[in-house]
ROLOBA-317971 format. One record per residue (C-alpha): residue number from 0; residue in one letter; x, y, z. Coordinates in steps of 0.2 Angstrom, whole numbers. Each point is the difference from the previous one (the first is absolute). Layout:
<pts>
[NUM,A,[X,Y,Z]],
...
</pts>
This chain:
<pts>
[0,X,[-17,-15,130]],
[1,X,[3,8,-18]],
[2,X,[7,18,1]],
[3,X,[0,13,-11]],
[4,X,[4,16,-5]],
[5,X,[-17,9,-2]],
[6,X,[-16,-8,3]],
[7,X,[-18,8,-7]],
[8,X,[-17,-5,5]],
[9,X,[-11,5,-14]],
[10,X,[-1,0,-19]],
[11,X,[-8,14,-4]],
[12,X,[10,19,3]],
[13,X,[12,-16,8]],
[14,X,[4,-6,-17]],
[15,X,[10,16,-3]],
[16,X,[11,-1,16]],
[17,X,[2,-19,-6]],
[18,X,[7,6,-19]],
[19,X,[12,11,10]],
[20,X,[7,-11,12]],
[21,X,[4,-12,-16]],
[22,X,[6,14,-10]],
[23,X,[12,3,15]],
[24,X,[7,-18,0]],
[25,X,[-9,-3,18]],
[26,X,[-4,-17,4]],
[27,X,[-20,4,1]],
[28,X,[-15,-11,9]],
[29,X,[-20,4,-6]],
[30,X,[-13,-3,11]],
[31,X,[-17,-1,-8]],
[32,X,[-15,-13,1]],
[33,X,[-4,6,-16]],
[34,X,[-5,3,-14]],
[35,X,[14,11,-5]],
[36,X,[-3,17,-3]],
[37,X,[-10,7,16]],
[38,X,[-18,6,-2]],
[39,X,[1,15,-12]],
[40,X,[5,-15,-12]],
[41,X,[-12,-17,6]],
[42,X,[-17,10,7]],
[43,X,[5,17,2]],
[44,X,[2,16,-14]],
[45,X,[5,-10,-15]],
[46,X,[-15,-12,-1]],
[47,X,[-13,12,6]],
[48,X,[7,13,-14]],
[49,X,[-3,-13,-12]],
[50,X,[-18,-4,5]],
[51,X,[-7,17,4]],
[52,X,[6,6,-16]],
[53,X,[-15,-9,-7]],
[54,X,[-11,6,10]],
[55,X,[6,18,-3]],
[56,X,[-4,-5,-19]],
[57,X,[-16,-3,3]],
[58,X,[-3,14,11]],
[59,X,[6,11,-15]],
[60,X,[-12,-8,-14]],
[61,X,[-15,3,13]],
[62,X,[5,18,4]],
[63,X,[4,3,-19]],
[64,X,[-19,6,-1]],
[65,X,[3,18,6]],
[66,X,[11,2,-14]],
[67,X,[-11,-5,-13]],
[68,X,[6,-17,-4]],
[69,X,[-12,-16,6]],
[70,X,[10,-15,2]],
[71,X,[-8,-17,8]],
[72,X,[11,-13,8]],
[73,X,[-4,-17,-11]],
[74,X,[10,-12,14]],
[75,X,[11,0,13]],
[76,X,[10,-16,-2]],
[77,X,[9,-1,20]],
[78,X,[8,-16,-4]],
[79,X,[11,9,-11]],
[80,X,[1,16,12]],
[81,X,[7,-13,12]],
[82,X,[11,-8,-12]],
[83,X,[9,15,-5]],
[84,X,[6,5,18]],
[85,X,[2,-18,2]],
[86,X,[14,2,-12]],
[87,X,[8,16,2]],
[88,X,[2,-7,20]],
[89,X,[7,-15,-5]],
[90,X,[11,3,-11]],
[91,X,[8,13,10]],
[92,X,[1,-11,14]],
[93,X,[8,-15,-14]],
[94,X,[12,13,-2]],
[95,X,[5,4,16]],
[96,X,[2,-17,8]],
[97,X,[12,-5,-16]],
[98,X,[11,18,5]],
[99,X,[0,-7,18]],
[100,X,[4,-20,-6]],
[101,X,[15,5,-13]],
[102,X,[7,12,15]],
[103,X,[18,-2,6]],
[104,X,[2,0,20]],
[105,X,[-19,3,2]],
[106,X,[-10,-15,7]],
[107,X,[-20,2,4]],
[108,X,[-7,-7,14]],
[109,X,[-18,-2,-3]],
[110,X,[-12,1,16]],
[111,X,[-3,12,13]],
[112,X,[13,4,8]],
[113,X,[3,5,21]],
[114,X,[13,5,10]],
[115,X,[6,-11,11]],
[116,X,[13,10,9]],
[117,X,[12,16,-3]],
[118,X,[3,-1,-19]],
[119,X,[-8,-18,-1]],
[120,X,[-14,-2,-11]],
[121,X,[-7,-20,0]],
[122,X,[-11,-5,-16]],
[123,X,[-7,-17,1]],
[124,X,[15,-11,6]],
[125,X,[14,12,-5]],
[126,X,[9,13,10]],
[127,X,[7,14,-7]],
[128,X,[10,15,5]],
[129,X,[9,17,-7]],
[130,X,[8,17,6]],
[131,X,[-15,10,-10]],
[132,X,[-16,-5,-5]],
[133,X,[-14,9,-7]],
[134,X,[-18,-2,4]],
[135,X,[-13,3,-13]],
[136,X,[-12,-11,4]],
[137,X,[-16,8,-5]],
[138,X,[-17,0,7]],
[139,X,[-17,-11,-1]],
[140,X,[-17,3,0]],
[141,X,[-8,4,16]],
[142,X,[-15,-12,3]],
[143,X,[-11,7,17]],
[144,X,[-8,-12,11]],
[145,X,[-18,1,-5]],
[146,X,[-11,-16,5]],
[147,X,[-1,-11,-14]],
[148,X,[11,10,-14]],
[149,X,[13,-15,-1]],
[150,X,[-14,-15,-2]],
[151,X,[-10,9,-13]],
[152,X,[17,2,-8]],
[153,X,[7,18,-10]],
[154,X,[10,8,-11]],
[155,X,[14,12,0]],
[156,X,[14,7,-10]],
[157,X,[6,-16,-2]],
[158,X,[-11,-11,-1]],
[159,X,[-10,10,-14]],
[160,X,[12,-3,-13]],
[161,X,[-4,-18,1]],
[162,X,[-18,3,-2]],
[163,X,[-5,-10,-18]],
[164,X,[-18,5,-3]],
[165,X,[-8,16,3]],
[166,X,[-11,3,16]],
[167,X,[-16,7,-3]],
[168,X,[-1,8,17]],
[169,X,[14,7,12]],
[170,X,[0,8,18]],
[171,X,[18,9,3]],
[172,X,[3,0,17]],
[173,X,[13,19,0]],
[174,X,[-3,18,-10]],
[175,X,[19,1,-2]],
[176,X,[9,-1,-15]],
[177,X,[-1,-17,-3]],
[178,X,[-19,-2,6]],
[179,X,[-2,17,-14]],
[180,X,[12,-9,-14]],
[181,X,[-8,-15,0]],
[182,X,[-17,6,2]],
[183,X,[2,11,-15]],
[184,X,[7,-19,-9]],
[185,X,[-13,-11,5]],
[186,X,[-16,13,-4]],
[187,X,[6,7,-16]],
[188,X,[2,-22,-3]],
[189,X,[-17,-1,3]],
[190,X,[-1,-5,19]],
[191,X,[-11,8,12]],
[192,X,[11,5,11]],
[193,X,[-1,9,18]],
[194,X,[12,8,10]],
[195,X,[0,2,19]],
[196,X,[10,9,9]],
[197,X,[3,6,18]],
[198,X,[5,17,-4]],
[199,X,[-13,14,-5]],
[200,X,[8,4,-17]],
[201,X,[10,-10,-11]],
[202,X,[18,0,-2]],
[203,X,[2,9,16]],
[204,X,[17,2,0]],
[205,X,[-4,12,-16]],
[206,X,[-4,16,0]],
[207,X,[-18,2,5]],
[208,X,[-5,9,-17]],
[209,X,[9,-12,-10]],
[210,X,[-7,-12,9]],
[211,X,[-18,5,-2]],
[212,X,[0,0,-19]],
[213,X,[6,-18,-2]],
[214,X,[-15,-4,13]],
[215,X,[-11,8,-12]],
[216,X,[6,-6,-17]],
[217,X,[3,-19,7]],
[218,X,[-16,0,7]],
[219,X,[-9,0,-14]],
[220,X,[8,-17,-5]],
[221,X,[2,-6,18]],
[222,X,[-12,1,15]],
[223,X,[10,8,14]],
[224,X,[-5,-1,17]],
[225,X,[17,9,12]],
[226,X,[-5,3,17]],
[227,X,[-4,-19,2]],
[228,X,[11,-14,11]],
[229,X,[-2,-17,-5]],
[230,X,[-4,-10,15]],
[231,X,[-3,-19,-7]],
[232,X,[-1,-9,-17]],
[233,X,[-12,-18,-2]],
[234,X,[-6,-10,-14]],
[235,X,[-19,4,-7]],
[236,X,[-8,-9,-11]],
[237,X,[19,-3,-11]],
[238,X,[4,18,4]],
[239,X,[13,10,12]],
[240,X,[-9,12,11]],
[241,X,[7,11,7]],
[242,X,[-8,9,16]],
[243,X,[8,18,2]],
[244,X,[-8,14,12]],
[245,X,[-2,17,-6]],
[246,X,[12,11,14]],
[247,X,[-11,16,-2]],
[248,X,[-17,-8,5]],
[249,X,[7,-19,6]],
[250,X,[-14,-7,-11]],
[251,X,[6,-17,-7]],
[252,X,[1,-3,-18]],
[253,X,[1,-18,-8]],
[254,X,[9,0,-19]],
[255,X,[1,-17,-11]],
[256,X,[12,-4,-12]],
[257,X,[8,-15,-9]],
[258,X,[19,5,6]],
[259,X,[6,10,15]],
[260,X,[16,10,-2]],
[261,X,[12,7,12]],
[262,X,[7,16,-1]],
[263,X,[5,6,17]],
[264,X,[17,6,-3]],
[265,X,[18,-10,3]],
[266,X,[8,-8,16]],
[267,X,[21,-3,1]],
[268,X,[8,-17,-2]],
[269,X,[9,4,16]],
[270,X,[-10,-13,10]],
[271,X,[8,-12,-11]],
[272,X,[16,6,-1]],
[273,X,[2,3,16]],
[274,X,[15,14,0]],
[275,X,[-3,5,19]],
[276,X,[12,-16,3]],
[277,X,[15,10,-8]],
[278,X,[-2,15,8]],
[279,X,[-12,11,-14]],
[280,X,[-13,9,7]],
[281,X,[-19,0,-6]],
[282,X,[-14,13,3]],
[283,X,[-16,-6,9]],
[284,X,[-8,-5,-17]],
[285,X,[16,-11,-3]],
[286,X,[6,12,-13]],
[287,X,[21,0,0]],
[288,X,[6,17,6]],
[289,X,[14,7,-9]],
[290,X,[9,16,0]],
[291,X,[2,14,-13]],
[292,X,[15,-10,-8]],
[293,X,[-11,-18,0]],
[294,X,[9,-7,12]],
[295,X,[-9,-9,15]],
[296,X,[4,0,17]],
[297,X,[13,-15,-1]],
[298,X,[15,9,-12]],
[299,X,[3,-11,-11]],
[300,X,[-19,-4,-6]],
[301,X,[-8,13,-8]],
[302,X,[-18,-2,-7]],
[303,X,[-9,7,-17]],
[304,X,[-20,1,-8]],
[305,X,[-14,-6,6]],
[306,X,[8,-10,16]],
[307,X,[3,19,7]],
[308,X,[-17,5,-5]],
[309,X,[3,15,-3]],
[310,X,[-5,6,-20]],
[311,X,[-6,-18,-4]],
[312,X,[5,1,-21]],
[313,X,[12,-7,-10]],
[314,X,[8,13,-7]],
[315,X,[3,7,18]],
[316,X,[5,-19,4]],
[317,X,[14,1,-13]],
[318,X,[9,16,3]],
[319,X,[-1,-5,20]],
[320,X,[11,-13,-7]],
[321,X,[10,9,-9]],
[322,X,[4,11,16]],
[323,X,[1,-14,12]],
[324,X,[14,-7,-10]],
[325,X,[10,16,-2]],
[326,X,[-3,3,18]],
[327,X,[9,-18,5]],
[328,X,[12,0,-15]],
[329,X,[2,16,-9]],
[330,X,[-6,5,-15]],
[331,X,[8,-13,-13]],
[332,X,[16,6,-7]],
[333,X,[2,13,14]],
[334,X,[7,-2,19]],
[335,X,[-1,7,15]],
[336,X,[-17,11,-5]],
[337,X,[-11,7,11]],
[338,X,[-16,-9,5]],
[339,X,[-18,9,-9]],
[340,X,[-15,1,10]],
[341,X,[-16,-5,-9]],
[342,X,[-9,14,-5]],
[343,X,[-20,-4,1]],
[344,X,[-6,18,-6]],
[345,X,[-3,-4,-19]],
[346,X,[-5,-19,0]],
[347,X,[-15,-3,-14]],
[348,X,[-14,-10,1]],
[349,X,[-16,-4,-11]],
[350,X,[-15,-9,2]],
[351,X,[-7,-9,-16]],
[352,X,[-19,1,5]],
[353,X,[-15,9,-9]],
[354,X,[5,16,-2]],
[355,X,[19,-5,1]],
[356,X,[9,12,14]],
[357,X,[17,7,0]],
[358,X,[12,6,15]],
[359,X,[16,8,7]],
[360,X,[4,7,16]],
[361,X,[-9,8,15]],
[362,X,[-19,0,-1]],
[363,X,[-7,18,5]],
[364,X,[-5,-8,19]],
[365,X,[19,-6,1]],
[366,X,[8,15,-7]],
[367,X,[-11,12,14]],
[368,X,[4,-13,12]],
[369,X,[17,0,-3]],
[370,X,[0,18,5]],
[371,X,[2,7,-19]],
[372,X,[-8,17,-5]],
[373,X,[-7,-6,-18]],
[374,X,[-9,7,-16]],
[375,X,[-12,-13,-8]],
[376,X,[-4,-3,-18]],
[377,X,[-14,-6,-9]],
[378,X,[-5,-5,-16]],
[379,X,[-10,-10,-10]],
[380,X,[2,-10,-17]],
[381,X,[-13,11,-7]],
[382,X,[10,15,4]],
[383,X,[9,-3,-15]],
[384,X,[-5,-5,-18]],
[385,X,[7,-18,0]],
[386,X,[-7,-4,16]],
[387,X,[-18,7,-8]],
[388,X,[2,-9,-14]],
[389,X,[2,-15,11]],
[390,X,[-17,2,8]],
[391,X,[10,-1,17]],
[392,X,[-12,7,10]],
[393,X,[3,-6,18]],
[394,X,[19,3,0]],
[395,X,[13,9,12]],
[396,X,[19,5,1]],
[397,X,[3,7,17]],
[398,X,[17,7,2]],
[399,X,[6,5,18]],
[400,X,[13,14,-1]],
[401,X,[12,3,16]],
[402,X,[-5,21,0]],
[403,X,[17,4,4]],
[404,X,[9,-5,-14]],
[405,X,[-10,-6,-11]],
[406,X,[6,-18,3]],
[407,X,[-12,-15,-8]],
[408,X,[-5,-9,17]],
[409,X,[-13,-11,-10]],
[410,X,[-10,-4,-13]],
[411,X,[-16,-10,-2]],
[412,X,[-9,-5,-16]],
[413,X,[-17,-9,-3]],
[414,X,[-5,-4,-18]],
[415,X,[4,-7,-14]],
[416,X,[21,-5,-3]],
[417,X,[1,8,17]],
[418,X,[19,-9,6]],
[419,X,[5,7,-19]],
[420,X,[-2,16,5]],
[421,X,[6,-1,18]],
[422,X,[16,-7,-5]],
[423,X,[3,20,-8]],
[424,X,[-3,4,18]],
[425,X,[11,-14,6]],
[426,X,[15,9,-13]],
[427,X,[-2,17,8]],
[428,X,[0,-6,18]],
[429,X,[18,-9,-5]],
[430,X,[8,16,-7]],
[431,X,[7,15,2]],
[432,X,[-11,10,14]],
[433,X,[-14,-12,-1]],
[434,X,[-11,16,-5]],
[435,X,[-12,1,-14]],
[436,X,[9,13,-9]],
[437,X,[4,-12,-16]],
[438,X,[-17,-4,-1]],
[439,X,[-7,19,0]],
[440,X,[15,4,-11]],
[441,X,[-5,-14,-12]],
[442,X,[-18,7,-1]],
[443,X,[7,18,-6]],
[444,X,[10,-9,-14]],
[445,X,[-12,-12,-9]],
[446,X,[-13,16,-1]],
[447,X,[15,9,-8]],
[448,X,[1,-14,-12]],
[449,X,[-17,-4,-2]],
[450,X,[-6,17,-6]],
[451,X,[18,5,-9]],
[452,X,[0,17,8]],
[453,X,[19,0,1]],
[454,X,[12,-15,8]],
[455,X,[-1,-14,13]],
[456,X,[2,11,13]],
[457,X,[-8,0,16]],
[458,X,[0,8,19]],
[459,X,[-10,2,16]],
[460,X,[3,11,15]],
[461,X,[-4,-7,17]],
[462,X,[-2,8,17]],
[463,X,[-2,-11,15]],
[464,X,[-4,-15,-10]],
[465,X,[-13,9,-10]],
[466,X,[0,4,-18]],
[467,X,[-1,18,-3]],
[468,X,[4,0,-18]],
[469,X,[4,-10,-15]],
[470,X,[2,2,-18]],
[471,X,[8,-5,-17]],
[472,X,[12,7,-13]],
[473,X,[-14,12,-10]],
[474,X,[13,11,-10]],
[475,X,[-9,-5,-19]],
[476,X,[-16,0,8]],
[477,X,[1,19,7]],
[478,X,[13,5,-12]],
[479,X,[10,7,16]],
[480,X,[20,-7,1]],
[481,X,[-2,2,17]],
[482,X,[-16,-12,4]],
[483,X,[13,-13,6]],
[484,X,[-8,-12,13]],
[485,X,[8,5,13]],
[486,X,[-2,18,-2]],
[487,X,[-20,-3,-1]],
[488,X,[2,-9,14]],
[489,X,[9,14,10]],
[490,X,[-14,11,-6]],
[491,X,[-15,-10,5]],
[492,X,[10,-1,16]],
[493,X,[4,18,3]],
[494,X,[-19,3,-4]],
[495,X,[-8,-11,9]],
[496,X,[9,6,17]],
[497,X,[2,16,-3]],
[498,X,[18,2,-1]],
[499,X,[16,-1,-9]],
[500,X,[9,-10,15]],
[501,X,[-1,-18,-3]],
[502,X,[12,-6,13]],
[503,X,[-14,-13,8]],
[504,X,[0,-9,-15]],
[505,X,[7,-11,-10]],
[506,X,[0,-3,-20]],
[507,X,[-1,-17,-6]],
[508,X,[6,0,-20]],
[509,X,[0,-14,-12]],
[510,X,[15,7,-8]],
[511,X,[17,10,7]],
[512,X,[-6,17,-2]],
[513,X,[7,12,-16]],
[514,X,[11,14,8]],
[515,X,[-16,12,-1]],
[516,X,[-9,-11,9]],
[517,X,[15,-2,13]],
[518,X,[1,19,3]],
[519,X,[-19,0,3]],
[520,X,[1,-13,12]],
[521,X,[15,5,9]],
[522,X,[-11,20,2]],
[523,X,[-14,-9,5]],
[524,X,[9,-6,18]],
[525,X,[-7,-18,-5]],
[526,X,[9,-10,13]],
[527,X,[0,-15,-10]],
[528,X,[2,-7,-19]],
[529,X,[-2,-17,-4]],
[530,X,[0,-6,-19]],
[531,X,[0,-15,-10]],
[532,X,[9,1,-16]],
[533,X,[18,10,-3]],
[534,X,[3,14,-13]],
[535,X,[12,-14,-10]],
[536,X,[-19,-10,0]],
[537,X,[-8,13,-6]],
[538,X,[13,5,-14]],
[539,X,[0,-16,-9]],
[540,X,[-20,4,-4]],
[541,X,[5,17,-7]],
[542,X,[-2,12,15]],
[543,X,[18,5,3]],
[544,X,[5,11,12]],
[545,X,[18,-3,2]],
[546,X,[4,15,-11]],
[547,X,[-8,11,13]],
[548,X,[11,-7,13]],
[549,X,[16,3,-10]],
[550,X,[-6,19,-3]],
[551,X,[-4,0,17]],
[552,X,[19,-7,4]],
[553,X,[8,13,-11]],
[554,X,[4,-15,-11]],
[555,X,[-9,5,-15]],
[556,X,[-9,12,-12]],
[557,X,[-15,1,-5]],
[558,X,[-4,1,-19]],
[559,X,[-17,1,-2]],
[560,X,[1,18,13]],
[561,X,[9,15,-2]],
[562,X,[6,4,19]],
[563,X,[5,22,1]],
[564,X,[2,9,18]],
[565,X,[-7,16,-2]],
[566,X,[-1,16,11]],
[567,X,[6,-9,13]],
[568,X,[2,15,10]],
[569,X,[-17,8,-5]],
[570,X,[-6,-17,7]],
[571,X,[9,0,15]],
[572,X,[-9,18,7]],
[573,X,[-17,-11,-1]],
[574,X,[6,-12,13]],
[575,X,[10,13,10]],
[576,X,[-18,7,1]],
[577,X,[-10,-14,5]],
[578,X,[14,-2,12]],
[579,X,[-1,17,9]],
[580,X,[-21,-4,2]],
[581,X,[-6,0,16]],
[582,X,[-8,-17,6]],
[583,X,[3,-10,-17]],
[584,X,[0,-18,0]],
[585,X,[13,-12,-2]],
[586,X,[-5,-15,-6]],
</pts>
């Protein structure tokens, strides 16, 4: 039996704990059946990336109509389409397997590996052994037992990317993402394609509005037919059919096509693997349980992406590994530093289908359910001039907003670059108070800009996670020194709820307030400033306050104003007035 330092199952988000442990001078053994790379790289993000992109071409040219612009696709050439995520998978899995080859104290064992005993993992006729190891060994797709599914024979994520001439008809078994990505490939190809699924709505772990505009768009390329459960598949007359009852009127329904594919989600590797012989515990779908800090329930092993299933992406994968490892070794170049919990509350996801969808976060179901008072946003492309001019008509952006501070629970997108514009979501939810406040600052400023009316200057005043009031810098445009945004803002404010106490509220600002500004603020009550740029930001594009400041200090003079206390005494009968008044007012 070889022993190590540190053994890894799993080359994907693995890959990263193996460049560690060799970067640490640890004597380091790989377990992976290969190829190198995991799935995001062989059959997962990467090579689907690369083929829907050409389907979202030709999408676009179609669509181009409703701006006035008729295009005609002349050919679609697939073998090319196939060739070109041939070699962008290839080549990066060349690459890898020459990093993993040339490596000091790293040796690959390739085939599935299984533990054995405490520690012990066997592959093929080798035993080896190690104090830590690190389990990232993926998922597979999950094939249901329906009657004669395995003779007629079927695709799946893997499979497809072998496929060398085009089907002209296709049956996706599965209205997940991968059933709605690859329907939205194979249809804009030129395949009939139809879509079963179980569920009554397409990607049903979406939100449901989200989720009906892709039904809708989609199905005017592919026929949909959710609510139906595949019972058994035979061969017809050189075709697949497929026999599927409808679970609303149990009817049965028969569909034909040249290919079957199978979408039905992932299973573990765990029946393989085997980790119950060294003391780690699964869930009852075979998924390895883990603790906030990745660890399992043997110390020792801990456990990362898609083997946890918990968020099944590769970008989640790889920071899970970048935990894991700081959580057994500390951070590199640090000792003795405290372990880090996952956080899970801002993982992205996207879903490359036809209308492409976007999201971050709680959904408004799991944000209710989750015990959270909320505020909901909507808005559609068309609400704005680029999305009009886009011809976005079946669009959303759905924000879910915690009510009591304003904090971004979630975000979902359906339309066109819709993971583009989630990822600005993704931003917020990672900084500072996770609100919206940038963004509604942000709005105030380029409206400043764009109509010149006096700076980039923006703020908004919110109560209770509602916008009361917002406004930009408008000092040329009303020819008032004082329209400052945030004194517009305070104004709007006062206005709208009828008094000059603002102490519910807080003012979100895209710049540090000027000391006028400041003043107004602070004799507002406004429990709460947050800005963006400083005063020294602001003064290197010409609006410098620091003079003020200095005056302000008693550090300065100020030449462009003649300064003269007069009648100081005559002035001072006035306030000894106000202040004998019955019932006056301090504010």
């Amino acid at each position: 039996m070889k022993k190590y330092d540190l053994i890894v199952v799993g080359s994907g988000a693995g890959m990263i704990i193996v460049s560690r442990g060799v970067r640490a001078g640890m004597k380091v053994a790989l377990v992976d059946h290969g190829p190198l790379g995991g799935t995001c790289l062989n059959n997962g993000c990467i090579p689907s990336k690369v083929l829907i992109y050409s389907a979202d071409v030709i999408r676009t040219l179609k669509a181009a109509k409703a701006v006035g612009v008729e295009a005609r696709v002349e050919k679609i050439d697939f073998d090319r389409i196939m060739r070109r995520m041939h070699t962008v998978v290839d080549d990066g899995r060349r690459g890898m397997e020459r990093s993993v080859e040339e490596a000091e104290n790293l040796d690959w064992y390739r085939g599935w590996g299984e533990f054995v005993s405490d520690l012990e993992i066997r592959v093929g006729e080798e035993t080896i052994a190690a104090p830590k190891i690190f389990i990232a060994s993926g998922a597979r797709p999950s094939v249901p037992s329906i009657p004669g599914l395995v003779e007629a024979g079927y695709l799946d994520n893997v499979s497809v990317m072998k496929l060398e001439r085009l089907p002209k008809s296709l049956i996706i078994l599965g209205g997940g993402y991968i059933g709605c990505e690859y329907g939205h490939f194979f249809s804009a190809m030129g395949t009939e394609v139809t879509i079963i699924g179980r569920s009554r709505r397409l990607l049903s772990n979406e939100d449901p509005e989200i989720s009906e505009i892709v039904e809708g768009r989609l199905s005017e390329h592919v026929n949909l037919k959710t609510g139906h459960e595949a019972l058994k598949v035979e061969w017809e007359e050189g075709k697949k059919v497929v026999s599927a009852r409808d679970l609303d009127t149990g009817e049965m329904r028969e569909f034909a096509a040249e290919e079957v594919m199978v979408a039905l989600g992932r299973r573990p590797n765990t029946d393989i693997l085997k980790p119950e012989k060294t003391g780690v515990e699964v869930d009852r779908h075979g998924w390895i349980v883990v603790d906030d800090y990745l660890e399992t329930t043997r110390p020792g092993i801990w456990a990362v992406g898609d083997a946890i299933g918990k968020d099944m992406f590769r970008h989640a994968a790889n920071r899970e590994a970048r935990i894991a490892w700081d959580n057994a070794f500390g951070e590199e170049g640090t000792k003795d530093k405290e372990k880090v919990k996952v956080d899970r509350h801002a993982v992205p996801h996207a879903v490359f289908t036809y209308p492409q969808v976007g999201a971050v976060g709680m959904t408004e179901a799991e944000a209710k359910a989750s015990g959270y008072k909320i505020l909901v946003g909507r808005a559609r492309y068309g609400d704005v001039t680029k999305g009009y001019a886009m011809a976005e008509e079946e669009s959303l952006v759905k924000v879910v907003v915690n009510r009591e501070d304003g904090r971004i629970l979630g975000c979902q997108i359906v339309g066109t670059e819709a993971a583009d514009l989630a990822q600005q979501v993704v931003y917020l939810m990672n900084a500072g108070y996770q609100d919206y406040g940038p963004v509604a600052r942000s709005m105030e400023a380029m409206e400043g800009i764009e109509n010149d009316d006096g700076g980039p200057f923006g703020a908004v005043i919110v109560q209770d996670g509602v916008v009361i009031s917002r406004a930009h810098n408008e000092v040329l445009k009303r020819n008032d020194p004082t329209a400052h945004a945030e004194i517009l803002a305070i104004r709007e404010a006062s206005a709208i709820l009828g008094r000059y106490d603002l102490s519910t509220c807080e003012i979100y600002s895209t710049s540090e307030p000027c000391p006028m500004c400041f003043a107004a603020i602070f004799w507002a009550r406004i429990k709460r400033l947050v800005f963006g740029t400083t005063r020294e930001d602001v003064a290197e594009i010409g609006f410098d306050d620091s003079l003020i400041y200095d005056v302000i200090r008693g550090e300065a003079e100020l030449e462009q104003m003649e300064l003269v206390n007069l009648d100081r005494e005559g002035c001072r009968e006035v306030l000894e007035e106000w202040r004998r008044k019955p019932g006056r007012r301090v504010y």
